[in-house]
N, C-alpha and C positions, 0 to 999 in steps of 0.2 A: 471285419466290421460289416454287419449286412445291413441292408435297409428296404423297406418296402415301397415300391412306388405302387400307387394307387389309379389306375385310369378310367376314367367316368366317359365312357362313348354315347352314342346315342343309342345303340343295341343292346350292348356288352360292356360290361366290366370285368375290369382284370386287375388282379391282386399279383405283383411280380416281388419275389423276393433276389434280390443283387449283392454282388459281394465290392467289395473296393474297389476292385479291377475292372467291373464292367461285367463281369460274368454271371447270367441269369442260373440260378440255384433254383427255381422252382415259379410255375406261372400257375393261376386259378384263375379260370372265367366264368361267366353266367350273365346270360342275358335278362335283360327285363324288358317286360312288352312294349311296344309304341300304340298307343290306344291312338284311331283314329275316327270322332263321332261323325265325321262329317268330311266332304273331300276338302284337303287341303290342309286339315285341322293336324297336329301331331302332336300329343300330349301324354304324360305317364302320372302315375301314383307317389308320390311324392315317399311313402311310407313305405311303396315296392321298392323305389331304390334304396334307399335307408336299408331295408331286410336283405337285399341283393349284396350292398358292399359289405356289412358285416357277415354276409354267410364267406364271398370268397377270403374275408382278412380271416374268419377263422381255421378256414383249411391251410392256407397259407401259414399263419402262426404256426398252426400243427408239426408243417412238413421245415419250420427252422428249426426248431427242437432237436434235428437233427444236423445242424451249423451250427449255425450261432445265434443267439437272441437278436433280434433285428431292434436299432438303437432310433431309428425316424422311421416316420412315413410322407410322405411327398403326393402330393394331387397333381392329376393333368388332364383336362375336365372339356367338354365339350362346349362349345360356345355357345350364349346366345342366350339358352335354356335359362327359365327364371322361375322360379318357386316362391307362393304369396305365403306369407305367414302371419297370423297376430301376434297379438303381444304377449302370449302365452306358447308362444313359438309353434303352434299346432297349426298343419295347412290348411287352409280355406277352400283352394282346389286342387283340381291336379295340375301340375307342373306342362307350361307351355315351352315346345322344344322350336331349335332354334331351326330346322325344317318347315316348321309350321309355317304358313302363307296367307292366312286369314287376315294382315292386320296392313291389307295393300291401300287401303283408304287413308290408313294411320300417316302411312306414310308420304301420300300425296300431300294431306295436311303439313305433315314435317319440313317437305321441302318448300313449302309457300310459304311457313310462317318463317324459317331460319336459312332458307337456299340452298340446294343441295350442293354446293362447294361451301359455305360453310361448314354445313353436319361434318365433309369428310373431311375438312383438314380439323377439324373439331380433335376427332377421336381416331381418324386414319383411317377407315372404313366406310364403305359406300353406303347413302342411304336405300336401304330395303328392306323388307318386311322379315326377314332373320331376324335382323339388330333386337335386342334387349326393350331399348326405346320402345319401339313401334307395336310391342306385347303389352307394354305397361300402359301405351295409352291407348289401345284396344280395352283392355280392363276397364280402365277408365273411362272409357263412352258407352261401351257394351254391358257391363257388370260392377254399376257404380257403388250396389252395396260391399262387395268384395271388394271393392278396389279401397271404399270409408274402412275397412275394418283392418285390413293389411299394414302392419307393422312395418314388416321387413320384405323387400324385393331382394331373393338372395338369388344368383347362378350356383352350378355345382358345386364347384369349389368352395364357396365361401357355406353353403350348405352342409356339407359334409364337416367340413371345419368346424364346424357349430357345432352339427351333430358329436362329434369325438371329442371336440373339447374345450366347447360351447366359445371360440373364439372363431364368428365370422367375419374370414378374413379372405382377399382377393387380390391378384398379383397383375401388377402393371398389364400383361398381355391381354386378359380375360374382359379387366376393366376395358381396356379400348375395344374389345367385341359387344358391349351394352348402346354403344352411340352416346354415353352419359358422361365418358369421361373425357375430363380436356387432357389432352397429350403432352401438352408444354408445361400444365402449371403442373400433372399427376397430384390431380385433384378431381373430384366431382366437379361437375358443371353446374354450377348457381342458374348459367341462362336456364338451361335445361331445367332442374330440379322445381325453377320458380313455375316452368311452363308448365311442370304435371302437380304442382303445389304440396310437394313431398322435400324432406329435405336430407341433410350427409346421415343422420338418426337414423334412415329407414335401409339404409345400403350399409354395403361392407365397410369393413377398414381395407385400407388399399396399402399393398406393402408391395417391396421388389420380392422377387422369383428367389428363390435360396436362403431364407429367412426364417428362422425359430419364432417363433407364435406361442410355442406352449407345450403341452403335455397332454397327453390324453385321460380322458377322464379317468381312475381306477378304477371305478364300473365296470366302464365301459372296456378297458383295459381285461379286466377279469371275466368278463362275458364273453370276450374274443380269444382268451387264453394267450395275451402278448401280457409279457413283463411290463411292471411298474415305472412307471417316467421317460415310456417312450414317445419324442418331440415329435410335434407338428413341422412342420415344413413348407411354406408358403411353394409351390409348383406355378401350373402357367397354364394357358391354352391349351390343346392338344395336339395341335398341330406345330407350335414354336415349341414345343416339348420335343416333339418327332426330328423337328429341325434341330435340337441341340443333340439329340440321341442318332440322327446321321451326322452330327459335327460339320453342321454349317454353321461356323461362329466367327467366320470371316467373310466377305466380300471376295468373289470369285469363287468360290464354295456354293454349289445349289443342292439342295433336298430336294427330289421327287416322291411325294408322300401316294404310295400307290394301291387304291383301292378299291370300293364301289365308286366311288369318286377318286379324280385326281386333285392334290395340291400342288406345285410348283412354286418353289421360293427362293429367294437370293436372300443373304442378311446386308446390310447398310450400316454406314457410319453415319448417315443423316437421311431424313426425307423431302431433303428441299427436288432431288429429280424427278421421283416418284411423285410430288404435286405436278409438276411440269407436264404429264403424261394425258395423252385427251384421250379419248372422254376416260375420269377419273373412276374405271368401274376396275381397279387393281388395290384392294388392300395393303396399306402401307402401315403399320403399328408397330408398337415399343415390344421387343427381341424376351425372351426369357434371361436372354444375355443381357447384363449391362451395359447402357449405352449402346445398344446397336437396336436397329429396325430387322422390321422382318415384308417384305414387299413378294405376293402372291400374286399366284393365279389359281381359275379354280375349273375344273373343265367335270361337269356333273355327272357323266356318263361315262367312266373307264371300264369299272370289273362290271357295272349295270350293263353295259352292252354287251357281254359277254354273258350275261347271265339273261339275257333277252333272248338271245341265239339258243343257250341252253334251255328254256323254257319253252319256246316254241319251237325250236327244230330240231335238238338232242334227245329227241325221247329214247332213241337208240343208243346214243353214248351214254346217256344216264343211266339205260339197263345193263351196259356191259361196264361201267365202270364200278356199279353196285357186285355184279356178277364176281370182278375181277381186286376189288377192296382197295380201289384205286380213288384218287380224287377226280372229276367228271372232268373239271375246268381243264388238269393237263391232258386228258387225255384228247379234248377236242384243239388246243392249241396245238398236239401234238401230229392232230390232221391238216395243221394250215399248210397251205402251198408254202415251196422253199423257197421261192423268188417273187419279187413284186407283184402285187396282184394286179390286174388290167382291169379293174372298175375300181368304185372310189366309194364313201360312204362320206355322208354328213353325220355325224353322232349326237344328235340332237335328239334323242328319246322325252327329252323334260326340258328343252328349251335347249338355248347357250348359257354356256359360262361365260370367262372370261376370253377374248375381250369387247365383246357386244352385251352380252346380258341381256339375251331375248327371249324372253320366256314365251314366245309365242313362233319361236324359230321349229322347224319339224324335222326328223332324219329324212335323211333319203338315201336311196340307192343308185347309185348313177353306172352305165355302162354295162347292165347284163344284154348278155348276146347266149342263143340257144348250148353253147361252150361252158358255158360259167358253171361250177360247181360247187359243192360245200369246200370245200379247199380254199378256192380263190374267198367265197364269203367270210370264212374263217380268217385266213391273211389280211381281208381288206377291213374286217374290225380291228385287229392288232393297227394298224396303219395305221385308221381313221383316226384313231386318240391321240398318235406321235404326231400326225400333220396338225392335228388344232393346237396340238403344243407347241410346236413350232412357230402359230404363230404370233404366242403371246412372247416365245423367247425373242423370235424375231424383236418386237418393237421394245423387250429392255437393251437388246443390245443397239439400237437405232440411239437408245439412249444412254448410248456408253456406258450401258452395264455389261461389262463382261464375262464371260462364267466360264472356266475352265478347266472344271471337274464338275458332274450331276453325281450326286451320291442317291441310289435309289432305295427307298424304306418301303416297307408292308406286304403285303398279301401277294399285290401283282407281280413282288418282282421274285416271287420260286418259279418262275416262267423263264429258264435262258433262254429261248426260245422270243420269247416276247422283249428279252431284255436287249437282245441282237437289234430288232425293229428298233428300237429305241434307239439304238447307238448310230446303226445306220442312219436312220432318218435325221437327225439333230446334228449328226454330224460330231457328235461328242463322246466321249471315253464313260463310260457311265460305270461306279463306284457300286458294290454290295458292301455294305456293313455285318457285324458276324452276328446279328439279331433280326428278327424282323420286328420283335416289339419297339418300336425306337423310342414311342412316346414312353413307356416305361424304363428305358433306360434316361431318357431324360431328365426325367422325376428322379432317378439313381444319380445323377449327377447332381442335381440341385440339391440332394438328402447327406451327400456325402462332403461337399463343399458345406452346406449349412454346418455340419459336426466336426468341421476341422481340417479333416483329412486333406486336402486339398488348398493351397493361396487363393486361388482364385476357378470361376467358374469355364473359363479356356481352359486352365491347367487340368482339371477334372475333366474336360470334354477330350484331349489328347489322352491321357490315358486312359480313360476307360471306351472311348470308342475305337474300334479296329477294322479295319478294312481287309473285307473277306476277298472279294474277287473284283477284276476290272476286266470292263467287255470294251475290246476297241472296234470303233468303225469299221465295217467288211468296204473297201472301196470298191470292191466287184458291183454293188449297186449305184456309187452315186450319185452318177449322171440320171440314172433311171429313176430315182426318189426326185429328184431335183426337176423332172420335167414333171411327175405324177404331184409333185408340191408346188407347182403354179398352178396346175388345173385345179386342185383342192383349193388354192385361195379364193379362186372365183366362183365355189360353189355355193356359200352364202350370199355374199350379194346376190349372185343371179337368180335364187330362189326367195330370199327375204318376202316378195311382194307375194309371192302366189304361199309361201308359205304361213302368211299373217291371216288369206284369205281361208286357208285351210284350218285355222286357227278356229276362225270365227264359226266356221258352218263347224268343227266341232263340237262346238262351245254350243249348238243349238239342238246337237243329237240329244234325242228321248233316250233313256234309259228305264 
């Protein structure tokens, strides 16, 4: 029994076809653009993504023909992202993505009318200019006629759904990434809805993660070349998707979602710790899983900082790794020093993540002496991202969150090498799963529990996720990590003030 999970990134989509077992049969991707009018702005074509997912669902079709007929398809959709549409379902503009940073007024406004500990125990996410919210009331101050004409305020998921089989529908996770939904009642938020004067009519239906919804249209069905009456399948976030496809579906279980960005998450049986936690800048939302939370971190610069290195000082590894028909990334990984590096790096290319949220925080380079070479540079970025992670592990486990397996997902972790850094540094046993698509294997469990195969959505995450390789701690280093991860704590504060200062005289450069 195969099934396709469908994943709607902010770059790329990817059409993955699954068999029962967990085992990818066949992947299709293709990117669609991120249109940027203006700095800050990130928005797309509403009708490019549309062409984008039907182009890779029909190669994908193509290549089951030789399996088996795929019976669902499953969504696992990037957050945030909102598409306006009338009442004739046709877009009004393009699609505002959940990168976009334009709507930081909106959200000043949000926390003085409703407090920003309200918004997050609202919906479990912190108030900022991502959220769903603080787009829709940008429109609405900004672009009032668009905003009078707009029927439906849909995210990807509930978009596409529409689009295949005209039922827009949105799964617990997604909905708590809009700031619209209340978490306890899993219902729209009346306060909210009354404040942008739109009401449940104009948003999705809201269903749990694993859930039939319907069929796709036969059109549409016949246009993509998949079989007749194959189900929808309500999916999730793409990030609690990744989490259920590393099989973090228990407490003490972590996902490291590793990419251009890092995620870092624990699942929960409740969020009453995760309010507890100061300042409230850790997303705490409803699990793809039933009954269970899903409690992040989010650190903005992992594989970006490596791709900073490669852009401005790899122009030689990029010619010989082109040369040599090799991937550039390992091959400059593959130059880092074999031991701790003796300088330290702040990783702040775009701010912080979690757990300050400084968008006005800056990198830095601390400790070159006329010695230091690309080697040590190379080692002290692999570093730099394990130390900031650490220190958001740090304050769950402060808070008697324990974690006693890290299962690592995505891009970063074909890097043993980097995967080593990790283990060492954190001090933890860190897990490879036998995919790197996780969030598509996700969507593969939620598609195959929807159609039976499975009691429940643990039972499906045990068998079809499999644990490829475990890196354990080298203890050769770590007294030496341990002394290089106190001086890393005190590299932000001690920089914050001249960093904010650097901020501002940025913020004044002509261009």
């Amino acid at each position: 029994m195969s099934v396709i999970g469908l994943d709607l990134g902010t770059t790329v989509c990817k059409a993955s076809l699954f068999n029962d077992e967990g085992n990818l049969i066949f992947l299709e991707r293709k990117e669609y653009p991120v249109i940027s009018p203006y700095p800050g702005w990130a928005e797309q074509n509403p009708e490019e993504v549309w062409k984008t997912v039907k182009d890779v669902l029909k190669i994908t079709a193509t290549h089951s023909r030789n399996y088996s007929p795929p019976e669902a398809i499953c969504i696992s959709a990037q957050g945030e992202a909102v598409v306006f549409l009338d009442e004739n379902l046709k877009p009004l503009r393009r699609n505002i993505l959940g990168m976009d940073m334009r709507s930081v007024n909106q959200v000043e406004k949000l926390k003085e009318k409703f407090g920003k500990d309200w918004l997050y125990k609202l919906s479990g996410v912190p108030a900022h200019p991502i959220t769903t919210l603080a787009k829709v009331l940008w429109v609405k101050e900004e672009q009032a006629n668009i905003f009078r004409q707009t029927s439906y305020f849909l995210c990807y998921e509930d978009f596409i759904s529409m689009k295949l089989g005209g039922i827009a529908a949105i799964d617990y996770s997604l909905a708590c990434r809009t700031m619209m939904f209340d978490i306890e009642r899993k219902e729209w938020s009346s306060r909210i809805l009354d404040y942008l004067q739109i009401n449940p009519d104009n948003l999705a239906k809201i269903y749990p993660s694993g859930e039939i919804i319907g069929k796709i249209f036969p059109k549409i069905a016949r246009e993509i070349g998949l079989p007749s009456g194959v189900k929808l399948v309500t999916g999730g976030h793409d990030v609690t998707c990744a989490a259920l496809g590393a099989g973090s579906i228990r407490e003490g279980i972590a996902a490291d979602i590793v990419g251009t960005a890092e995620i870092f998450g624990i699942t929960l049986e409740n969020r009453e710790i995760a309010l507890d936690i100061q300042p409230p800048n850790f997303a705490c939302y409803l699990h793809v899983v039933p009954h269970k939370f899903w409690l992040m971190t989010l650190n903005q610069t992992c594989g970006l900082l490596l791709k900073w290195y490669r852009d401005t000082f790899g122009q030689r590894e990029a010619e010989e790794a082109m040369k040599q028909g090799i991937d550039v990334f390992s091959l400059i990984v593959n130059q880092a020093k074999k031991d701790p590096a003796n300088i330290l790096i702040l990783p702040h290319l775009v701010g912080s993540g979690t757990p300050w949220i400084d968008a006005k925080s800056k990198g830095a380079i601390l400790g070159l002496t006329i010695n230091t070479d690309k080697s040590e540079v190379i080692r002290a970025i692999m570093e730099a991202v394990v130390y900031e992670q650490k220190i958001n592990l740090d304050i769950f486990e402060a808070h008697n969150l324990p974690i006693r397996e890290i299962r690592a997902v995505g891009g970063g972790t074909k890097s043993k090498t980097w995967l080593q850094v990790r283990a060492d540094i954190l001090n933890k046993t860190i897990t490879t799963v036998h995919t790197d698509e996780a969030s598509c294997l996700g969507t593969a469990i939620l598609a195959q529990y929807a159609l039976g195969k499975y009691f429940s959505i643990q039972e499906a995450a045990k068998k079809m996720v499999k644990v490829r390789t475990k890196i354990i701690p080298n203890r050769t280093y770590t007294n030496d990590y341990k002394q290089r991860y106190q001086l890393f704590n005190k590299i932000y504060p001690t920089l914050k003030q001249i960093n904010h200062l650097i901020h501002n005289m940025q913020r004044k450069r002509k261009y």
